[in-house]
C-alpha positions, -999 to +999 in steps of 0.1 A: -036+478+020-069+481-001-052+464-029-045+432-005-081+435+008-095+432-029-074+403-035-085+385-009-120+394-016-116+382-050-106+349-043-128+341-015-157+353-037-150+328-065-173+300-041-199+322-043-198+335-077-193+305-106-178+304-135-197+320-164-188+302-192-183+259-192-181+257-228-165+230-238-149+245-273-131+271-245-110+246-231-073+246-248-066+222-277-036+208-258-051+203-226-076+177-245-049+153-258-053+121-244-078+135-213-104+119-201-111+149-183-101+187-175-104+197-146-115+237-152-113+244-116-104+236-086-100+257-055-096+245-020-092+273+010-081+262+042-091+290+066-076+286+105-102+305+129-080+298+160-061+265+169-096+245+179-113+254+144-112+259+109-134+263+080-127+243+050-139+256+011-136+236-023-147+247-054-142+221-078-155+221-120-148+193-143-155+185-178-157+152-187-151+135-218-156+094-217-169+070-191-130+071-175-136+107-166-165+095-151-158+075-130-129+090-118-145+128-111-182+121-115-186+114-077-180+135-054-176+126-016-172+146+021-167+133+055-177+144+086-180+128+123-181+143+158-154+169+150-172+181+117-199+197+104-210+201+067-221+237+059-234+230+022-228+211-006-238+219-039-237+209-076-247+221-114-245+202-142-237+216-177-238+207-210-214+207-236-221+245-247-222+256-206-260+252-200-275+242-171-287+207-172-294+207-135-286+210-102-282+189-074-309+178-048-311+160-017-317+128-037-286+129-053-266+132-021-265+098-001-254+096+032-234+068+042-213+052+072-176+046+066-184+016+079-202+007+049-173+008+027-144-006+056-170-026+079-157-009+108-171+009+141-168+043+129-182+075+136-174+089+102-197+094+074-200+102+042-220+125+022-217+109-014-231+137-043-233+126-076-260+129-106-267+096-119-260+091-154-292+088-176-295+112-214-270+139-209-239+133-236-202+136-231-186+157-229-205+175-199-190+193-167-200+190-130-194+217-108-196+210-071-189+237-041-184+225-004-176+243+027-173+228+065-161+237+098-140+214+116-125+212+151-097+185+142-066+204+140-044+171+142-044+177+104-044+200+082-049+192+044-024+180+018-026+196-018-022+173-045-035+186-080-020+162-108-035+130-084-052+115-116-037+104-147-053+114-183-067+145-168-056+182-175-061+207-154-069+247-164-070+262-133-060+250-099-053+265-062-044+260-028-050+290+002-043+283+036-057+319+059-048+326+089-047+351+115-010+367+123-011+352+158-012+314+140+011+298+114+014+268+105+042+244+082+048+235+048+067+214+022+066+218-009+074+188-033+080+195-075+063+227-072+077+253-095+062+286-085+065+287-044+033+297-026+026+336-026+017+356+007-009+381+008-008+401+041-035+421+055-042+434+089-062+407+104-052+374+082-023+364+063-028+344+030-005+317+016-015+308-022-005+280-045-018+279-079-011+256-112-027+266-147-026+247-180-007+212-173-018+185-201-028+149-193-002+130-185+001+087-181+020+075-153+052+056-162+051+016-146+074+010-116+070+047-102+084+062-070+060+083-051+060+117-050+065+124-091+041+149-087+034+186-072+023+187-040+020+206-012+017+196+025+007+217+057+010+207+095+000+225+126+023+239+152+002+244+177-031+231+178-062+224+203-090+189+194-113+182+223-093+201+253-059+179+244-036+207+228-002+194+212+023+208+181+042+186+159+070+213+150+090+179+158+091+138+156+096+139+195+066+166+194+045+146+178+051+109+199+045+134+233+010+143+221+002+106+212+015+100+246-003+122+265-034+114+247-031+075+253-015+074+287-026+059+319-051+036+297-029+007+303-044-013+332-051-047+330-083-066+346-074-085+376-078-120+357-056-112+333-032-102+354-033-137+371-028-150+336+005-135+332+018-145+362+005-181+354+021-178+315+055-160+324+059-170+360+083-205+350+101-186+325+134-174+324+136-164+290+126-129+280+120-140+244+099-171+256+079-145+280+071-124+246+062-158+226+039-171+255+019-139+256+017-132+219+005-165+216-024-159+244-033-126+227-034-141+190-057-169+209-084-147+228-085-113+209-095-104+174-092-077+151-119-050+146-113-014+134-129+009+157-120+045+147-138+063+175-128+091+201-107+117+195-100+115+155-098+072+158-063+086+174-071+077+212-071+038+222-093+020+240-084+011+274-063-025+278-093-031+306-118-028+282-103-053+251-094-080+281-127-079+291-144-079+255-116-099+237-118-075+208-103-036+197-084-023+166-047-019+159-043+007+186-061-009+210-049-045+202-008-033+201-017-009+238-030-042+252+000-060+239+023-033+259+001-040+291+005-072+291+044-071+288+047-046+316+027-071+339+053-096+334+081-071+337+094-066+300+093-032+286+081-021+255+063+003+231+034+014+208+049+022+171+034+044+149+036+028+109+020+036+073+013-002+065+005-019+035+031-032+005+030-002-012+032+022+018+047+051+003+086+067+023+081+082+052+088+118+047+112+124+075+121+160+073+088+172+079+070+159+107+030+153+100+009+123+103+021+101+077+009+070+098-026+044+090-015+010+119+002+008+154+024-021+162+040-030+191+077-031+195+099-049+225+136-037+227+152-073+235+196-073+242+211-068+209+173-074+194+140-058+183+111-079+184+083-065+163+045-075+169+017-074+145-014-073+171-042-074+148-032-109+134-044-141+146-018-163+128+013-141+124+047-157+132+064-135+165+086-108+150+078-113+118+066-082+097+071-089+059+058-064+032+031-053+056+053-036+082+091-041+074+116-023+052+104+010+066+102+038+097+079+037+129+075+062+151+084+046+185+059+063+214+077+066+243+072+083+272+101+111+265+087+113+227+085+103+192+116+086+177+120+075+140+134+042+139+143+011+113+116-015+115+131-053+104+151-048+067+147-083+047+173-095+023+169-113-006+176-145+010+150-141+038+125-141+010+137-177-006+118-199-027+134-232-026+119-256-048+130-293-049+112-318-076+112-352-094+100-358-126+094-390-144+086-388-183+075-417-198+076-423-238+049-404-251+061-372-231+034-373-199+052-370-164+044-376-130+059-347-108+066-349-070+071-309-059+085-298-027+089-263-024+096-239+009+082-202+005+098-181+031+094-147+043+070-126+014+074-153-006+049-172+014+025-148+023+000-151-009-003-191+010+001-185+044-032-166+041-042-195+015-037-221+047-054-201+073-086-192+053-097-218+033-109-251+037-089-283+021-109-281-010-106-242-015-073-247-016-073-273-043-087-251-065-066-218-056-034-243-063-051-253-095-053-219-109-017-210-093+004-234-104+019-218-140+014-253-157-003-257-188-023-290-184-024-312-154-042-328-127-035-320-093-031-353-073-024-348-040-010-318-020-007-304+017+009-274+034+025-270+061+037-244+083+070-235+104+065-202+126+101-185+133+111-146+128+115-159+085+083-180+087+081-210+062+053-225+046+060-259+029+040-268+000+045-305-009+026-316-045+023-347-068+013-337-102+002-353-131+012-332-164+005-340-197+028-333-227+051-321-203+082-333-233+072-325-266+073-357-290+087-355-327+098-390-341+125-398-328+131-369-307+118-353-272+120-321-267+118-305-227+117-275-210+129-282-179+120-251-158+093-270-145+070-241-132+084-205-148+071-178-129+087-149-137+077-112-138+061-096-167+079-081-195+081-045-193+076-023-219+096+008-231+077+036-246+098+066-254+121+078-234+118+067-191+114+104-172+106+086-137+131+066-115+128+030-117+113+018-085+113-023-080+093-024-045+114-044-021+087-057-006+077-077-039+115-073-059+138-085-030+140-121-034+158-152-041+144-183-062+163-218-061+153-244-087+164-279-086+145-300-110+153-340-115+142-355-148+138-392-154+143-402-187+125-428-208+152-459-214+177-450-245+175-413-251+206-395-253+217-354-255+213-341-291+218-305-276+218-291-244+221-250-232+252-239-223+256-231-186+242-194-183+250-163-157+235-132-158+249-102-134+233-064-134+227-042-110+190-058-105+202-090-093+219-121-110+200-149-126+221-186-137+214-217-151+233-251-155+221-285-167+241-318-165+228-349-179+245-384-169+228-417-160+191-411-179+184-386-154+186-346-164+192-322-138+180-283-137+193-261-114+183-227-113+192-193-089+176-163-095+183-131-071+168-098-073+176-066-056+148-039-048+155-007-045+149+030-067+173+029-099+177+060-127+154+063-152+182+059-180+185+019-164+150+015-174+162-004-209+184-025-185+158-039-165+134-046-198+166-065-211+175-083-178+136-096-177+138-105-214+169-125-208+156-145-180+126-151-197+143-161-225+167-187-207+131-197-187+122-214-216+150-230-234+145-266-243+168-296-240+165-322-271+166-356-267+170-385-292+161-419-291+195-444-295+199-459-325+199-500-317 
């Protein structure tokens, strides 16, 4: 037992006592290939007083080599609000050899609202600790050592040591203590060496550690979770008198219950509102589009992330009456109003954004940043984005689809699909007219539809700018090397695949190359394809194409007048492209002066082997390629 006990002194004392040497010629040849910077040590220790508190340590030295390190590691930040309190914070700065250079004061700790950063109601701050860079030369360490208490126990911390590309790490740990009576969960994900348990008589240790991993570069088109990490949860905790576990999905949805229940109730005006709205209707989906409409017309978005952890919404009295709340707030009113016209539905927990990393759904923690609202409709689900002003009714795109929501009910948390889009629901359908004249300047007439993610990049375009900022954002989107933009306009049709029509007449110059007798076209009229990627050794990672930006469908149908007496002097073949990725053809017919393009290009997201990685560069190449084949044209002898 003595042995344990020195242990854990040991550890615990390494926040107290620092390192003695940061010379720089100590650290490991190979951990300084291709760093920016090594991290020499981080320790963080997680330490559960009872299931209201727990005090949280970091110890953290890096030594930095270029101004990448820098700014990566040479601020440090720490958050606290109403459930936090910041114990100390401290920093020394070292030179190259390990001498002190300095050590940090008050003035180089700022002390900043998060709303600052997210412009946001917030009651979380930031304490921002970092020494301004003015004579000291690379390389240089920073040592900074933290410790708070908090009394959130929603959430306990997530251990992610290889988070930042070119930087090697020496030495760094992970300790969760706890007293026998509390435990908690884990998952570990890519870590070699499980954690190692220390027990004593009056706490229980749990220690990861990783020494000596080199600098690695991220591959492109990565998965997420490449790299070792560990994450805890609760299973029972206590945050301002509300106690809950999450040992369980349904666990977790009954706390969020419980802690926004009864907060549903609607101001009397309102409710006359809803009677007036719905009362004529028949139509459960037409009830649903009549009040999404009135809330898109009188609310607006604002993130508000007080109460208990930002977790517990504002009352549906309180955003009727204001006209205003955040996504919880916003998706709770959404539910009231529904129930006052008699149509049941639910909060939805999501992790939103088009790059939302998988839900991890064999270990149940808060994985979740939005609340939506969902409506079970016969042999339907009708998703609502609350927060938006101009979304289309059911439509969630890259921001909320292809994923799992937690549905909130009243019996607990369920996982569930959220809308899955195809290929075809994200169709670009373009439709044009070109007339060349002899010298090789057209006049183009473009009609294209964008649906589903295809049109979100204008959808926003339309809705937030003004006629002549959208001039110039078409001006510098439109993949053409010189024309003049003569007219345009955009137009809009709402629906569960929304559709934004762009309609263009373009005036390009040189669009057919001249050469004597000859004219020479490319008649992919506006190539817009992705990037060619680039192999470097052999691929380790999975190949991820995002569905949210990989899952889509592009039709090309391109009419070319001809100037008078030019005929075919050689013409592509016909071309068709199947992989796994998608398929990609081409054919082009000429007859009666005019030339027609047609083009179909389909691509499949989803996570691929790493040894398809060549595949995919040769696919791209290919299309690219067939992109920009020209058709030659020569003038008829008389």
């Amino acid at each position: 037992m003595k042995h344990v006990l020195f242990i854990l002194f040991y550890f615990l004392s390494a926040f107290i006592i620092a390192q003695d040497n940061y010379n720089v010629d100590l650290i490991p040849a190979k951990l300084k290939e291709n760093a920016d910077a090594v991290i020499r040590l981080d320790e963080h220790v997680f330490t559960i007083i009872n299931p209201g508190k727990a005090v949280i340590k970091e110890h953290l030295s890096v030594t930095v080599f270029n101004e990448r390190g820098e700014e990566k590691h040479g601020v440090y930040y720490v958050h606290y609000d109403k459930f936090t309190k910041i114990n100390s914070l401290e920093g020394i700065l070292y030179d190259a050899t390990g001498k002190v250079i300095q050590r940090l004061k008050k003035s180089n700790i700022k002390d900043i609202s998060k709303g600052a950063f997210d412009d946001e109601i917030s009651d979380v701050r930031y304490q921002v600790a970092s020494f301004e860079k003015k004579s000291y030369p690379y390389p240089y360490t920073i040592e900074f050592i933290f410790e708070e208490e908090t009394k959130n126990m929603m959430f306990y911390p997530e251990w992610e040591p290889m988070r930042n590309e070119h930087t090697s790490i020496e030495k760094s740990t992970f300790s969760i203590i706890h007293p026998p009576s509390i435990n908690f969960r884990f998952k570990e994900i890519n870590i070699v060496n499980p954690g190692i348990i220390y027990k004593g008589e009056k706490e229980i240790q749990q220690t990861w550690k990783l020494e000596n991993c080199m600098a690695y570069e991220n591959e492109n088109y990565i998965p997420d979770y490449l790299h070792p990490e560990v994450i805890t949860a609760p299973i029972e905790f206590e945050v301002e008198g509300y106690k809950g576990n999450f040992n369980t999905w349904s666990d977790f949805g009954k706390f969020y219950f419980q802690l926004n229940n009864n907060r549903g109730e609607l101001p009397v005006n309102i409710k006359t509102k809803v009677k007036e709205l719905t009362g004529g209707e028949t139509s459960t989906l037409k009830k649903i589009e009549k009040l999404y409409d009135y809330l898109q017309a009188n609310t607006r978005y604002i993130s508000i992330q007080l109460g208990i952890g930002g977790w517990q919404t504002r009352e549906a009295k309180e955003v009727g009456t204001k006209g205003y709340g955040d996504c919880k707030a916003l998706s709770n009113y959404m539910v009231a109003l529904l129930k006052e016209a008699g149509i049941n539905s639910y909060v939805a927990l999501i992790h939103a954004g088009d790059d939302a990393p998988e839900i991890i759904e064999d270990f149940p923690h808060n994985q979740f940043n939005h609340v939506i609202a969902c409506v079970p409709v016969s042999n339907d689900t009708v998703w609502l984005e609350c927060t938006s002003q101009f979304e289309s009714l059911g439509y969630q795109g890259d921001f909320t689809g292809n994923r799992k929501a937690l549905l909130i009910t009243p019996e607990g948390g369920k996982l569930v699909n959220t809308s899955i889009y195809s290929p075809s629901d994200n169709l670009l359908s373009r439709n044009a007219k070109v007339t060349v004249d002899e010298s090789g300047n057209a006049i183009a007439s473009v009609v294209t539809d964008y649906k589903g993610i295809q049109q979100k990049r204008l959808n926003y375009v339309m809705h937030s700018y003004n006629s002549e900022k959208q001039k110039q954002w078409l001006q510098k989107s439109i993949n053409i090397s010189s024309f003049e933009l003569k007219s345009f306009s955009v137009s809009e049709k709402k629906g569960r695949i929304p559709t934004i029509t762009e309609k263009l007449e373009l005036a390009i110059t040189r669009k057919a190359n001249v050469s004597g007798t000859r004219l020479f076209i490319t008649p992919n009229l506006i190539p817009d394809f992705f990037p060619q990627p680039v192999i470097k050794g052999t691929r380790k990672s999975p190949l991820f194409l995002n569905p949210n930006e990989y899952s889509i469908q592009d039709i090309d149908t391109i009419r070319y007048q001809l100037p008078p007496n030019y005929e075919i002097e050689s013409m592509p073949d016909p071309v068709k492209i199947q992989s796994p990725f998608g398929e990609y053809s081409v054919t082009i017919t000429f007859a009666n002066n005019n030339l027609i393009y047609c083009r179909n290009v389909t691509l499949k997201g989803g996570t691929y082997p790493a040894a398809t990685y060549p595949d995919w560069s040769s696919f791209v190449k290919k299309v690219k390629k067939n992109d920009n084949l020209d058709v030659v044209f020569v003038k008829k002898k008389d």
